[in-house]
Backbone as CSV, one residue per row, in Angstrom:
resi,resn,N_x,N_y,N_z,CA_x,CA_y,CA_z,C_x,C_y,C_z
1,UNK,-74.202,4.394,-57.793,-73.079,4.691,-58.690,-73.184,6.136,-59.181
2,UNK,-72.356,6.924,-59.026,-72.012,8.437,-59.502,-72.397,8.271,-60.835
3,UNK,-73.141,9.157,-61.814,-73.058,9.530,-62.889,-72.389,10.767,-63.242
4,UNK,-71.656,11.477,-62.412,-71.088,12.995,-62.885,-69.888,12.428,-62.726
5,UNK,-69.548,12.890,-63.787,-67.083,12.546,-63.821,-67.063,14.282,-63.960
6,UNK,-65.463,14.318,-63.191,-64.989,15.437,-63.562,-63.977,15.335,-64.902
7,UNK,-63.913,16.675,-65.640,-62.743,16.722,-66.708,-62.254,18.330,-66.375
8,UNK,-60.696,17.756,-66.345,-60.006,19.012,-66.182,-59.903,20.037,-67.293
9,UNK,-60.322,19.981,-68.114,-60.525,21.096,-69.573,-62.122,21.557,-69.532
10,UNK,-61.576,22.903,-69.357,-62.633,23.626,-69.180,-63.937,23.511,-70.100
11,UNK,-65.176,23.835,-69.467,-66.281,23.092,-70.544,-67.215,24.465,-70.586
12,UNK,-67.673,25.046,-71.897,-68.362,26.294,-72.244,-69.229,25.673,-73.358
13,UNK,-69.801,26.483,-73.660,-71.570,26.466,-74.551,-70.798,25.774,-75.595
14,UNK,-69.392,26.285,-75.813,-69.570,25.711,-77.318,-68.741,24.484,-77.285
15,UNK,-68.663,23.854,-76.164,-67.428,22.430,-76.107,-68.460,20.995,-76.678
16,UNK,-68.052,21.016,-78.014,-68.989,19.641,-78.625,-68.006,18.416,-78.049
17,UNK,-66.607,18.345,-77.456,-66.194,16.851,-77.207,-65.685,17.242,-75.967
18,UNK,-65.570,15.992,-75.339,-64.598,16.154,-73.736,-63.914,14.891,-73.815
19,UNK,-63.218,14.606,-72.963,-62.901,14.010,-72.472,-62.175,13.149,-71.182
20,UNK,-62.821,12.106,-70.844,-61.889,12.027,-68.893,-60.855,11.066,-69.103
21,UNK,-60.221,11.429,-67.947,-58.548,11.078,-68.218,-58.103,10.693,-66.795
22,UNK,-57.403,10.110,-67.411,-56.562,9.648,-65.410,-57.792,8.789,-64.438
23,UNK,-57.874,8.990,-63.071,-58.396,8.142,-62.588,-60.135,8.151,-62.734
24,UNK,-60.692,9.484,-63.508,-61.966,9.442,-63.872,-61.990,8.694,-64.713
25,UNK,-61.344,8.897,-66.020,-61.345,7.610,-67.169,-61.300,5.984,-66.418
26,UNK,-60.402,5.317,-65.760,-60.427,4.682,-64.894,-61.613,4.574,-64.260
27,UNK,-61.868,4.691,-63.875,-63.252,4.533,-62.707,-64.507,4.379,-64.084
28,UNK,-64.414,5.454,-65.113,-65.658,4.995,-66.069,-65.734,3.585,-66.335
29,UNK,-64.319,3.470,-66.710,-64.047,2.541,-67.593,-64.090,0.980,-67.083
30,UNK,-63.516,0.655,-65.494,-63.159,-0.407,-65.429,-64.523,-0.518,-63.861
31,UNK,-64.836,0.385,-63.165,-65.728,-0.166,-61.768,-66.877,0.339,-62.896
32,UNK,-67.186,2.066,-63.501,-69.057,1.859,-63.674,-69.695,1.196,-64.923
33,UNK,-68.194,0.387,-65.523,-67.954,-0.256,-66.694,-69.049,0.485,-68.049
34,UNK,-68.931,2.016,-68.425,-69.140,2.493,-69.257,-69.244,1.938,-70.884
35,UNK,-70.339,2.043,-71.116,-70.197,1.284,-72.898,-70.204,2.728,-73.982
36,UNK,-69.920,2.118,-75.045,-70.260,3.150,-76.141,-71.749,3.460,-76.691
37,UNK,-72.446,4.739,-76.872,-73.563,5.306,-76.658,-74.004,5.319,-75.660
38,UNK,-73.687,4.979,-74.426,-74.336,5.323,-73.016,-74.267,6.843,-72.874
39,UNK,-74.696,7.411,-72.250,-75.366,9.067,-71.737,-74.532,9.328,-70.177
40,UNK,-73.697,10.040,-69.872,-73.706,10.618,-68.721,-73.353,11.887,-68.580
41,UNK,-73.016,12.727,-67.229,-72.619,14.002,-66.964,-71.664,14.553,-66.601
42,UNK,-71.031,15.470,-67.186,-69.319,15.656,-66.963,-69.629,17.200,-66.623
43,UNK,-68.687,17.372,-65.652,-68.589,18.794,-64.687,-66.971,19.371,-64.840
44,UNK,-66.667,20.340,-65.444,-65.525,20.838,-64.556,-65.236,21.421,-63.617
45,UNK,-65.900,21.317,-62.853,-65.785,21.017,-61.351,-65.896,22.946,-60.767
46,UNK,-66.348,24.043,-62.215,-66.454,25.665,-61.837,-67.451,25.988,-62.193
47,UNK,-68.842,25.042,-62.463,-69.816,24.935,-62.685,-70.478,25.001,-63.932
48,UNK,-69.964,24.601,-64.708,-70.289,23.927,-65.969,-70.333,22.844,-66.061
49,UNK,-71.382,22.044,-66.870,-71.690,20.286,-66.945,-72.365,20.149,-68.323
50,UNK,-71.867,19.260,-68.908,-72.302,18.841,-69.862,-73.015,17.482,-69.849
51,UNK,-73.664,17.581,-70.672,-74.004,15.781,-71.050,-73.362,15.194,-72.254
52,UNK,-73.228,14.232,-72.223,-72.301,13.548,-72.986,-72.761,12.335,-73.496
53,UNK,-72.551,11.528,-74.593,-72.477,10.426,-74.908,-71.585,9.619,-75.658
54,UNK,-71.327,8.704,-74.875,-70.235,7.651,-74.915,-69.859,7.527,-75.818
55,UNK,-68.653,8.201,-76.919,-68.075,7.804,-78.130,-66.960,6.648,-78.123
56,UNK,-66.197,6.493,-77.356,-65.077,5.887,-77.005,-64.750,4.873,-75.501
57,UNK,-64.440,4.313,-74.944,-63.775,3.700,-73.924,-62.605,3.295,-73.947
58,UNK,-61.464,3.933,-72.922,-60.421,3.130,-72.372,-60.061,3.381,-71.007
59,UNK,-59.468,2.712,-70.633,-58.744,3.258,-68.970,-58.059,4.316,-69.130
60,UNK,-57.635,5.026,-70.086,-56.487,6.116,-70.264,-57.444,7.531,-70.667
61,UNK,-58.535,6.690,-71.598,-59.664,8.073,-71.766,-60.404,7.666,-72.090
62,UNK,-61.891,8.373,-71.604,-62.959,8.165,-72.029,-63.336,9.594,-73.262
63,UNK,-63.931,9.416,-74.466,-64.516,10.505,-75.004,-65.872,10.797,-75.389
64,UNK,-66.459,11.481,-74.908,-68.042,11.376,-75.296,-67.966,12.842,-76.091
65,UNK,-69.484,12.960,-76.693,-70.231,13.407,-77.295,-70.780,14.627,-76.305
66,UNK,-70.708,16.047,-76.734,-71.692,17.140,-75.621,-73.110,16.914,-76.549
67,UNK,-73.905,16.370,-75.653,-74.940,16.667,-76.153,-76.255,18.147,-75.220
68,UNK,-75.124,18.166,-74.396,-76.203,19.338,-73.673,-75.497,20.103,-72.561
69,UNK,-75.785,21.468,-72.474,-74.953,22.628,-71.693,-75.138,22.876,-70.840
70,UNK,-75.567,23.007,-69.510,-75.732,24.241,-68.195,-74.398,24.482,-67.455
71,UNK,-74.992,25.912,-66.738,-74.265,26.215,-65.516,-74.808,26.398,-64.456
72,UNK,-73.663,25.856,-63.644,-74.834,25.791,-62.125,-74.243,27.288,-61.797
73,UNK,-74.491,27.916,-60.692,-74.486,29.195,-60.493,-73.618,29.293,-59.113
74,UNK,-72.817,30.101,-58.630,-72.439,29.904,-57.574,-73.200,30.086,-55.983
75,UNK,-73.842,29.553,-55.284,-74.866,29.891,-54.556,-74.296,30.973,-53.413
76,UNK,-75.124,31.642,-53.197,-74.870,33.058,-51.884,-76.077,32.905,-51.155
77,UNK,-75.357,33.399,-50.047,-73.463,33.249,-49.407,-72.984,32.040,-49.734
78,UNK,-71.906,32.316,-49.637,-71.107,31.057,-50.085,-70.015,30.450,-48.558
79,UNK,-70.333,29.045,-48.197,-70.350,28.322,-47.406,-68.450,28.356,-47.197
80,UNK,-68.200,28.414,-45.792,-66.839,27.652,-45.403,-66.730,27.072,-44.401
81,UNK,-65.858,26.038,-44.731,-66.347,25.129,-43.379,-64.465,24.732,-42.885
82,UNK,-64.339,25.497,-41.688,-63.223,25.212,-40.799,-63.371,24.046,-39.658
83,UNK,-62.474,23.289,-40.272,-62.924,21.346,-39.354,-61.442,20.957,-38.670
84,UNK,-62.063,20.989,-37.828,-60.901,20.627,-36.523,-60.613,18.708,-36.856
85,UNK,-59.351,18.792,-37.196,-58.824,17.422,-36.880,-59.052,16.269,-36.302
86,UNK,-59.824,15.339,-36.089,-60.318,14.044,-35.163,-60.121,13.554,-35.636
87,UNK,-60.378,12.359,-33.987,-60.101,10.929,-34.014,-60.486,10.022,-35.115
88,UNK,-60.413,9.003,-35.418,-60.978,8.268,-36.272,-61.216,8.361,-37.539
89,UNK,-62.555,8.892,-37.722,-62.665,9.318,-39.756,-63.608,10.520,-39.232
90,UNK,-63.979,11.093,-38.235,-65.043,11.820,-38.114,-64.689,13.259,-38.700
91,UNK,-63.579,13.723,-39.243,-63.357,14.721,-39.728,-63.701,14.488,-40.973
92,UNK,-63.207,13.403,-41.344,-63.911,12.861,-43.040,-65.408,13.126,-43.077
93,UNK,-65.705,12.267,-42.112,-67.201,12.602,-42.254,-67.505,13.919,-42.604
94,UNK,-67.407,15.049,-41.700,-68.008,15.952,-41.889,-67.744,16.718,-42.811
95,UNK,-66.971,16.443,-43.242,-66.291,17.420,-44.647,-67.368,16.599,-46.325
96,UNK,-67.848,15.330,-45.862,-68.632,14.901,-46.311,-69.534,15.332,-46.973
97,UNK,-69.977,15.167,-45.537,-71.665,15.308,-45.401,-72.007,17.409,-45.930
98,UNK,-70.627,17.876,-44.977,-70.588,19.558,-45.666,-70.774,19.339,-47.435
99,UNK,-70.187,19.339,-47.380,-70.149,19.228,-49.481,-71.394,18.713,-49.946
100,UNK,-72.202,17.372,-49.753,-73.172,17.269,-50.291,-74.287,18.743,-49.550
101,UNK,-73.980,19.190,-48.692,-74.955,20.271,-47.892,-74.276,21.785,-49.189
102,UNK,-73.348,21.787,-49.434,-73.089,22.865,-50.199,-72.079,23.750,-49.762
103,UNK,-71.296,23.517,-49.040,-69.947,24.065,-49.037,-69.530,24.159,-49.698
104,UNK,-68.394,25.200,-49.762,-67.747,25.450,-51.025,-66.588,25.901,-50.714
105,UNK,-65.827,25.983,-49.500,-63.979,26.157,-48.813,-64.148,25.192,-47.756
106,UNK,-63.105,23.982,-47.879,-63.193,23.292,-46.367,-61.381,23.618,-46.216
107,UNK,-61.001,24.257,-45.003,-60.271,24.433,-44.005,-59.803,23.426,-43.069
108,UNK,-58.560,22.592,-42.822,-58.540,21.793,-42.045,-58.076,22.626,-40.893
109,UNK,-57.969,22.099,-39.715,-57.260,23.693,-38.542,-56.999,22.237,-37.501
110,UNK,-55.724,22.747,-37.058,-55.028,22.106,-36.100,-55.247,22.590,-34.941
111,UNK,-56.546,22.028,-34.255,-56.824,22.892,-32.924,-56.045,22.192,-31.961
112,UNK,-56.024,22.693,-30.880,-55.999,22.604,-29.368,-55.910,21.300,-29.142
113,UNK,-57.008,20.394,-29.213,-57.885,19.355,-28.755,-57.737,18.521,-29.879
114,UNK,-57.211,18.374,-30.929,-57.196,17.744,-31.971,-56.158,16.751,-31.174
115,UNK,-56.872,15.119,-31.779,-56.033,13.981,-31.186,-55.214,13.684,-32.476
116,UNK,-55.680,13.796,-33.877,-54.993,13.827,-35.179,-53.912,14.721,-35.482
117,UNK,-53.062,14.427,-35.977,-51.965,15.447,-35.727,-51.031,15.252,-37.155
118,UNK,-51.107,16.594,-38.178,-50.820,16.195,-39.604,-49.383,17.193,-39.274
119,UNK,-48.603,16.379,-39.281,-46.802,16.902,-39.641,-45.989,16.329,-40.452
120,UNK,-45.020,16.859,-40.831,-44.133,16.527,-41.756,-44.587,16.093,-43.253
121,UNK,-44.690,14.677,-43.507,-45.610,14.287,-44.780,-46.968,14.294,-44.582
122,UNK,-47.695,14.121,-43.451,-48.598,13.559,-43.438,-49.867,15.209,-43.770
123,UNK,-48.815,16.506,-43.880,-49.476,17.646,-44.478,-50.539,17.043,-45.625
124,UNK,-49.399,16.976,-46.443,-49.850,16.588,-47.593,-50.779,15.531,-48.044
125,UNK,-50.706,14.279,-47.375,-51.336,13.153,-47.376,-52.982,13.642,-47.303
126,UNK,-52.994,14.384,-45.925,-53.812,14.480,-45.137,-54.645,15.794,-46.497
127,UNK,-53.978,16.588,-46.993,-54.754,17.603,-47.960,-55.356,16.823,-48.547
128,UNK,-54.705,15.612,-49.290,-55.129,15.304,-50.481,-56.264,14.148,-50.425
129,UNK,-56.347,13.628,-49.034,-56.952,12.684,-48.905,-58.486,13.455,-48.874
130,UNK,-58.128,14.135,-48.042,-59.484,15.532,-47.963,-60.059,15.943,-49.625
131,UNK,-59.150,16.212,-50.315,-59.553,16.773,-51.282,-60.289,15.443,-52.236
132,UNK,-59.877,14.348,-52.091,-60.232,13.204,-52.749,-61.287,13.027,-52.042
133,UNK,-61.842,12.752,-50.637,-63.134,12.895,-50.443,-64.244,13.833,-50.770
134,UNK,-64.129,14.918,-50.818,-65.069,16.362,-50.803,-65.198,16.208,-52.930
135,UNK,-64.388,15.452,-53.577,-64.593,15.163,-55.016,-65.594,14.007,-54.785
136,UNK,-65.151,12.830,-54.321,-66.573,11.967,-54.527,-67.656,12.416,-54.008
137,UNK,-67.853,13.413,-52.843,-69.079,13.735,-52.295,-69.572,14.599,-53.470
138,UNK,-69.138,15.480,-54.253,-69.509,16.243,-55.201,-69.866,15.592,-56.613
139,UNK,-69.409,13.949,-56.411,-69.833,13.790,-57.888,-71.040,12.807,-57.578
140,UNK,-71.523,12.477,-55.967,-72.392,11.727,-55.157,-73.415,12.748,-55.267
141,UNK,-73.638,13.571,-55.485,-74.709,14.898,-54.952,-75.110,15.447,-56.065
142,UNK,-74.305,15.139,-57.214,-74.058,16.592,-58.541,-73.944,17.395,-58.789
143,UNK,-72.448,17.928,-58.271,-72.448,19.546,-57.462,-71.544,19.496,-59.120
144,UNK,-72.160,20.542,-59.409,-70.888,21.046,-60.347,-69.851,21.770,-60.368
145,UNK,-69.674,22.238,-59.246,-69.079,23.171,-58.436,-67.889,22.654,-57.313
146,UNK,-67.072,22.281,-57.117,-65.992,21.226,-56.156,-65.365,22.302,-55.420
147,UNK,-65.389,21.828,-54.102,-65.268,22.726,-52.821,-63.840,22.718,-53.456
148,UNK,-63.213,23.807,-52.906,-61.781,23.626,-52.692,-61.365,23.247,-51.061
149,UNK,-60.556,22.803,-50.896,-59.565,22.207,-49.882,-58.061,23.022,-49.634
150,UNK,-58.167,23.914,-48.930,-56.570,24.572,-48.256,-56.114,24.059,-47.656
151,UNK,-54.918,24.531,-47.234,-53.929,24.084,-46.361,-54.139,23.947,-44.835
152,UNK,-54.142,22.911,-44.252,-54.469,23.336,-42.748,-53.845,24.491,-42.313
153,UNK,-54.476,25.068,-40.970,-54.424,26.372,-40.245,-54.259,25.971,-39.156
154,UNK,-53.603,26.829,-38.083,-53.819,26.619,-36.603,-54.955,28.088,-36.443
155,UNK,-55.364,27.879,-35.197,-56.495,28.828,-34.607,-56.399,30.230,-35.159
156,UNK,-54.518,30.773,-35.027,-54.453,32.745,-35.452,-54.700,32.255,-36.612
157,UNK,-54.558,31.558,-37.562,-53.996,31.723,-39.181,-56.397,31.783,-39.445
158,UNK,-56.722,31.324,-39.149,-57.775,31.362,-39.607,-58.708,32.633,-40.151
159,UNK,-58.702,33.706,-38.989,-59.301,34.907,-39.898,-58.591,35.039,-40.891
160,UNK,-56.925,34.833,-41.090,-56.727,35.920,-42.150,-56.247,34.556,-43.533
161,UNK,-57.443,33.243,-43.496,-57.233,32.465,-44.280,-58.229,32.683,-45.243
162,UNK,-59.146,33.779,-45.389,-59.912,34.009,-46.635,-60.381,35.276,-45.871
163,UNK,-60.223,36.162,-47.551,-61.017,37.674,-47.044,-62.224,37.513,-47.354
164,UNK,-62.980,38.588,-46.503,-64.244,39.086,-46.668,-65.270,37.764,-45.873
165,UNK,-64.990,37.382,-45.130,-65.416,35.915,-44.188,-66.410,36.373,-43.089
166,UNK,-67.323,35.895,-43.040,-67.956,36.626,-41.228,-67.956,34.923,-40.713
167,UNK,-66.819,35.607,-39.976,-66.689,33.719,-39.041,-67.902,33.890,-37.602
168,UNK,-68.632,32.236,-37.491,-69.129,32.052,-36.466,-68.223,30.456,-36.325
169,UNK,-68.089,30.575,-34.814,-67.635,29.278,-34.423,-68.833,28.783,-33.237
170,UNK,-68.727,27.652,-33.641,-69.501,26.772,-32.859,-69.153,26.328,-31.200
171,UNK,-70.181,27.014,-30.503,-69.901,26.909,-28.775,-70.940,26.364,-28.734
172,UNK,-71.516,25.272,-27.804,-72.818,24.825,-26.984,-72.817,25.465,-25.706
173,UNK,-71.990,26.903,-25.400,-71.833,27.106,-24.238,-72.796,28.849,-24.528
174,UNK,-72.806,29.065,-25.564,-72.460,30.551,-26.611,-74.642,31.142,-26.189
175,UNK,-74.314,32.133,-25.616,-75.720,32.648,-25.462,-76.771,32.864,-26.696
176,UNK,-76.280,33.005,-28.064,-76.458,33.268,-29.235,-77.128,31.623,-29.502
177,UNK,-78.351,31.264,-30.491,-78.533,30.345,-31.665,-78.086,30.993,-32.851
178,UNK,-77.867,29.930,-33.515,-77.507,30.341,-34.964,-78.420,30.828,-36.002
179,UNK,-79.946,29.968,-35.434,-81.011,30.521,-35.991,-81.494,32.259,-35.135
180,UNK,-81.088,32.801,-34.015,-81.068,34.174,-33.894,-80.431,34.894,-34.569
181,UNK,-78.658,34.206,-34.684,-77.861,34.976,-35.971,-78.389,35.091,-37.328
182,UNK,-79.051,34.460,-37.366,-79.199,34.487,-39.042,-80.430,35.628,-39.341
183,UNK,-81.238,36.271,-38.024,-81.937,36.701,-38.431,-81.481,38.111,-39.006
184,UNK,-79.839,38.589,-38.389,-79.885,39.860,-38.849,-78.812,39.515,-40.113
185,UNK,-78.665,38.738,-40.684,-77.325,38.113,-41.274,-77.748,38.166,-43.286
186,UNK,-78.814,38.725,-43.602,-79.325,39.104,-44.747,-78.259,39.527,-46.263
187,UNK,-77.576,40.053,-45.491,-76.715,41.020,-46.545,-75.182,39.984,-46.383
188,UNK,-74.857,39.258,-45.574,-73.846,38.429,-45.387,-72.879,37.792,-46.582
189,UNK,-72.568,37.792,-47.425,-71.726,37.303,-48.557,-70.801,36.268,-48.043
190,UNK,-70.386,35.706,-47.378,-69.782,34.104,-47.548,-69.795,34.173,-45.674
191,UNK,-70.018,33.125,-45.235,-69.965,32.776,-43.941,-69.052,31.724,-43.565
192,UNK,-68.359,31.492,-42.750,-67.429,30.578,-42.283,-67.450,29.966,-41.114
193,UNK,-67.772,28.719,-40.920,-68.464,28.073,-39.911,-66.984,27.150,-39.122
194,UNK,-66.848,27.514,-37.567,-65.747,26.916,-37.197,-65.536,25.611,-36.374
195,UNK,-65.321,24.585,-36.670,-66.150,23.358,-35.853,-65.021,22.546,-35.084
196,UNK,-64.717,22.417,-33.832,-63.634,22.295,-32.808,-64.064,20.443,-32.998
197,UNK,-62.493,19.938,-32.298,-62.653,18.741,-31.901,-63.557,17.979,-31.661
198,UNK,-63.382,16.183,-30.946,-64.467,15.837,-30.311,-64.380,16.399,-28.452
199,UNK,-63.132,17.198,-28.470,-63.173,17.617,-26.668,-63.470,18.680,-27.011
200,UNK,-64.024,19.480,-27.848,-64.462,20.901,-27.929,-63.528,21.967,-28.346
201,UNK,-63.958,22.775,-28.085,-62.827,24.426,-28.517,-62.565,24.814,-27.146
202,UNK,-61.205,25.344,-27.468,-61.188,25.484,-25.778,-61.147,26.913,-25.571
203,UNK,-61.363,27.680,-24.399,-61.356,29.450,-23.802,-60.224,29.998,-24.460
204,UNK,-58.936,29.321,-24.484,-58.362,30.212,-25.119,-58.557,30.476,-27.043
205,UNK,-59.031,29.431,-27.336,-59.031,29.615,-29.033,-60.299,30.633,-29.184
206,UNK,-61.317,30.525,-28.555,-62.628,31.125,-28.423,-62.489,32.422,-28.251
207,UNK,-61.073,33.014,-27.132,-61.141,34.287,-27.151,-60.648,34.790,-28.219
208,UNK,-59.547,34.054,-28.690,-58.311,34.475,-29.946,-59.478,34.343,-31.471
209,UNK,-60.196,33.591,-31.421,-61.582,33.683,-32.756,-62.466,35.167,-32.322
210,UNK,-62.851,35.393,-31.110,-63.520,36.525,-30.776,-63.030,37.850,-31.235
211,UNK,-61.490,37.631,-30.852,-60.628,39.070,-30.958,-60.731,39.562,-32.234
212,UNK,-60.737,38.191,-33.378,-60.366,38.505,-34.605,-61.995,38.936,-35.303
213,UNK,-62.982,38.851,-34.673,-64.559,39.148,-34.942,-65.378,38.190,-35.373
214,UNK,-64.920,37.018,-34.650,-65.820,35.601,-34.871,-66.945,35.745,-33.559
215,UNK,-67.866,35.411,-34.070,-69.137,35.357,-33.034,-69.168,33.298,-32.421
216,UNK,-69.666,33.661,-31.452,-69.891,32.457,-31.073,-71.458,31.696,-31.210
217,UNK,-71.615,30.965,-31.905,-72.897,30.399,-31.880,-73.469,29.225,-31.164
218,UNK,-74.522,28.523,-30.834,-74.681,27.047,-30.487,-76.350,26.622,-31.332
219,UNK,-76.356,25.583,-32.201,-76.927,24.988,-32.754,-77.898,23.887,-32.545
220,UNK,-77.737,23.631,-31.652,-79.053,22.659,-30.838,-78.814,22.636,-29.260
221,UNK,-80.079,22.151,-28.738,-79.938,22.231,-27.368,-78.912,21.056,-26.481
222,UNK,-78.792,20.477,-27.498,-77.404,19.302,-26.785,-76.401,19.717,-27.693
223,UNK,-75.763,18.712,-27.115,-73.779,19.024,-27.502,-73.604,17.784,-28.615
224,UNK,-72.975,18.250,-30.353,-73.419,17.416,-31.249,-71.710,17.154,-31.518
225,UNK,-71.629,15.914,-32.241,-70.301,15.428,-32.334,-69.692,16.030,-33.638
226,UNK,-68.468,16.510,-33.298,-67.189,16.941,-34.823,-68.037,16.727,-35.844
227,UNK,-68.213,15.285,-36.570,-69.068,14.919,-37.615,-70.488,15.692,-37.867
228,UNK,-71.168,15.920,-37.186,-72.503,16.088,-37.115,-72.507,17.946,-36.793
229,UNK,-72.257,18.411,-36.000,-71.778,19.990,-35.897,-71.786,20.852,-37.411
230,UNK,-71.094,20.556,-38.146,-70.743,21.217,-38.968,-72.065,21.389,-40.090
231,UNK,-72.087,19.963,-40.637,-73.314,19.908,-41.826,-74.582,20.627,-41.167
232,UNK,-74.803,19.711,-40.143,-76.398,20.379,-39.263,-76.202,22.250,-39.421
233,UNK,-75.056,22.705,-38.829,-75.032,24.464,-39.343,-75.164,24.740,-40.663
234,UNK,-74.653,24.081,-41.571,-74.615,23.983,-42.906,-76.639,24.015,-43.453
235,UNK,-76.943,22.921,-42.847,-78.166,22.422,-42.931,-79.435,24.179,-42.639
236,UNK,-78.997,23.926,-41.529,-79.502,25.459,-41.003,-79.497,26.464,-41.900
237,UNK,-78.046,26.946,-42.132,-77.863,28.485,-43.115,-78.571,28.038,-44.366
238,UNK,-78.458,27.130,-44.748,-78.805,26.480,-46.708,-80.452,26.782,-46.051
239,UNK,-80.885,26.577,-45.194,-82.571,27.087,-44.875,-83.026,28.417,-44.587
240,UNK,-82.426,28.965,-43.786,-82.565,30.430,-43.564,-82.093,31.503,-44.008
241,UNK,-80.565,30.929,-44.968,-80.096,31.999,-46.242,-79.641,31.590,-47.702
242,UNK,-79.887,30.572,-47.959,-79.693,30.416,-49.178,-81.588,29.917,-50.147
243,UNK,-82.276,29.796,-49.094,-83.733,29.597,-49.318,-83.995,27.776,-49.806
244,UNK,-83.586,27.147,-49.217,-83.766,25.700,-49.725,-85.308,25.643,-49.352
């Protein structure tokens, strides 16, 4: 069971009350069935968290008590993770498993090879469903910090979907490891990791990522699935540049 709720009112040194509202209040209130004087941790989600204790209960709001302050810090480089559309839930997954690893921009991108296909309403559906996962993974982990979630991209829109980015996309074909990249990659300020279908990225997106100054990388000696691709790079950089 999560102990971190988010509250949308911003939380600083000097916030003695909070309170959660909407479906966090909800969820305290009626599944982790919250009592009065119980202790938990509230984030607004830009890296501030408080601790709190349980003054109040309802489904409409919960109000606790600050009994204690930090900020988490924003970690550098700072993680993006561009996730190609799949079958099944495996895009869920990895947007997952990214967030508890420490991402902090997930990108949906309408590749090539994508069998999922978000049009008309299902834009939106499809944002928000994303964004509602990458929140429970963050309140599963205790990130105080909540990735944001953009708008899907097709392949051109991607360099110019965040400045100051050094994109690597993921090839098992790519002469480069990621652990060679990283050795000259020191001074790097946010990295953006690009992770193709379950049929791969295809020659033409690879050249059109190249043109724009994406390097190509490959991450283990076999070929790893949509789900698993992304975090494992994630896994990697959080070791060789963020110092885990």
């Amino acid at each position: 069971m999560a102990n971190l709720y988010f509250t949308e009112s911003p939380l600083t040194g000097g916030t003695t009350e909070v309170s959660l509202t909407d479906g966090e209040a909800r969820h305290a209130a009626q599944v982790a069935r919250l009592r009065v004087g119980e202790t938990v941790q509230v984030s607004d989600g830009r890296g501030a968290r408080a601790t709190g204790t349980v003054l109040t209960v309802d489904k409409a709001s919960v109000r606790l008590a600050v009994t204690d302050y930090i900020e988490e810090k924003s970690p550098r480089p700072s993680f993006v993770l561009v996730q190609a559309l799949a079958k099944g839930d495996r895009d869920e997954l990895a947007i997952q498993t990214a967030t508890e690893l420490g991402v902090d921009v997930v990108i949906p991108w309408q590749a090539e090879r994508s069998v999922s296909r978000w049009t008309g309403d299902k834009v939106n559906k499809g944002v928000s469903r994303w964004r509602s996962i990458v929140t429970e993974a963050a309140k599963q982990s205790m990130r105080s910090i909540l990735p944001l979630v953009l708008e899907p991209v097709t392949t051109a829109q991607i360099p110019q979907s965040l400045d100051d980015v050094t994109w690597l996309v993921l090839d098992p074909r790519a002469e480069r490891t990621l652990h060679e990249w990283c050795a000259n990659a020191s001074a790097v300020t946010s990295i953006g990791v690009i992770v193709g279908p379950e049929g791969g990225v295809t020659g033409a997106e690879i050249e059109t990522l190249v043109a724009a100054g994406a390097t190509p990388v490959r991450i283990a000696p076999h070929v790893l699935r949509t789900s698993t691709a992304g975090p494992t790079a994630f896994a990697v950089l959080g070791t060789l540049l963020r110092g885990w």
